[in-house]
C-alpha positions in Angstrom: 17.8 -9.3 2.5 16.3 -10.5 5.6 12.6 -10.9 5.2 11.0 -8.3 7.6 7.3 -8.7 6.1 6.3 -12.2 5.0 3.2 -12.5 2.9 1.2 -15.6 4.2 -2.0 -16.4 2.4 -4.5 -15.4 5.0 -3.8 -11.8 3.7 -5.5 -12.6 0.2 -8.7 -11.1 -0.8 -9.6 -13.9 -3.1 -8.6 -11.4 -6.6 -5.3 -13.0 -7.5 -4.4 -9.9 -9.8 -4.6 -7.9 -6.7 -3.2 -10.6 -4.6 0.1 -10.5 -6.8 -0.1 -6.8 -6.3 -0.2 -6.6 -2.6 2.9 -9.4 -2.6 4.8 -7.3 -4.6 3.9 -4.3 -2.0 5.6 -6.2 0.5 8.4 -6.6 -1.1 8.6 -2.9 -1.3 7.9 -2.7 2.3 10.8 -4.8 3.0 12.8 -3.0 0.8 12.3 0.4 2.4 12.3 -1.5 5.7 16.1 -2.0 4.9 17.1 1.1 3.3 19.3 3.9 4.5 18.2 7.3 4.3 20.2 7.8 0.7 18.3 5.2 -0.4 15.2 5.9 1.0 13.8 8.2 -1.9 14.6 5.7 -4.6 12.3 3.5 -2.9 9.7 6.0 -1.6 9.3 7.4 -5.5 9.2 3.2 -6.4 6.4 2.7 -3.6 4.5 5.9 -4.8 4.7 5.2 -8.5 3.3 1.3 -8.0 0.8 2.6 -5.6 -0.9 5.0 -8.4 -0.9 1.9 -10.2 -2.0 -0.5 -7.7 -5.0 1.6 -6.8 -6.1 2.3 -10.8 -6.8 -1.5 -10.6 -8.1 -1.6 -7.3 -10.4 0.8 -7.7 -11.6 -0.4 -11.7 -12.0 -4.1 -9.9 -14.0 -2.2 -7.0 -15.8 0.0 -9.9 -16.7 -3.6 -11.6 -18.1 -4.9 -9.2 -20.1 -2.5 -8.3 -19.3 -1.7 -4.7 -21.6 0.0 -2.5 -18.2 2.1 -0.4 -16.7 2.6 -3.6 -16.3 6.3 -3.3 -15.4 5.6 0.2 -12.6 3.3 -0.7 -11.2 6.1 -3.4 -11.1 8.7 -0.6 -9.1 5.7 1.4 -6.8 5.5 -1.6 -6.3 9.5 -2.1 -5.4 10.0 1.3 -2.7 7.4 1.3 -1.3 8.9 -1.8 -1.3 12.6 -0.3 0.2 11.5 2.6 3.3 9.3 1.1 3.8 13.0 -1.4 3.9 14.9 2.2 6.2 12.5 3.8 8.6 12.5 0.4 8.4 15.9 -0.2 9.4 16.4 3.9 12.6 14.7 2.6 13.8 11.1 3.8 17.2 12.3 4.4 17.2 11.8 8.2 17.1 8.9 10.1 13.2 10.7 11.7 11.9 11.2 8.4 13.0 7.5 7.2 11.6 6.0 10.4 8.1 8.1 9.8 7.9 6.6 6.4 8.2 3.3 7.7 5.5 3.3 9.9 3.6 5.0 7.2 4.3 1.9 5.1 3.3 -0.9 7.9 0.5 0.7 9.4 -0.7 1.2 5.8 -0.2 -2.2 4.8 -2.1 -3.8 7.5 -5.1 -1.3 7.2 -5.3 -1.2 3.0 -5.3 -5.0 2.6 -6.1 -6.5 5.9 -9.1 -4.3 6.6 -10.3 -1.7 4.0 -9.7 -4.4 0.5 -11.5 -7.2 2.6 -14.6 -4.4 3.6 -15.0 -4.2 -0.4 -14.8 -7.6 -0.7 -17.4 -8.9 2.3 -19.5 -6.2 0.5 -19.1 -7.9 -2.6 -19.5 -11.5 -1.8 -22.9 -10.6 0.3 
């Protein structure tokens, strides 16, 4: 598979638990990056079941350390969820639907980890 995301270590937020996490997301992203739309719900229900996962540690981590946007971040994390359901349950049999959950994906990536996770962290390490 070519590599369409690579993780470089600039991305970390310093929580190598979550750090793993996120580099595994990538790999999904590059996965779904790649598929075709019959294989796009296999990897949508993949993306959505790690997510749930993903954000139960997020959010305990967050919760740990006591972080001020907290409730803020879960919202973050609910809406992300509600909106990859919509987009499955839209179906991801056309080559439209496939290329909407795509962007989903990559414009989620960049704003969970890159901005949102490193908010909670700055907060933290005030």
């Amino acid at each position: 598979m070519t590599v369409f995301l690579k993780w470089i270590d600039e991305y970390s937020i310093g929580v190598p638990e979550i750090d793993q996490q996120h580099q595994h997301m990538f790999r999904l992203a590059n996965e779904i990056q790649y598929s075709t739309p019959a294989e796009a719900k296999k990897y949508a229900e993949k993306l959505h079941n790690y997510t749930k996962y993903h954000f139960g540690v997020e959010e305990s981590y967050f919760s740990e350390i006591n972080s001020p946007i907290l409730i803020e971040h879960l919202n973050f994390h609910n809406k992300l969820l509600e909106e990859l359901i919509s987009i499955i349950n839209e179906g991801l049999s056309t080559h439209e639907n496939l290329e909407h959950l795509k962007s989903f994906y990559l414009k989620w990536l960049v704003d969970h980890i890159l901005y949102q996770d490193r908010k909670v962290i700055r907060y933290h390490r005030q």
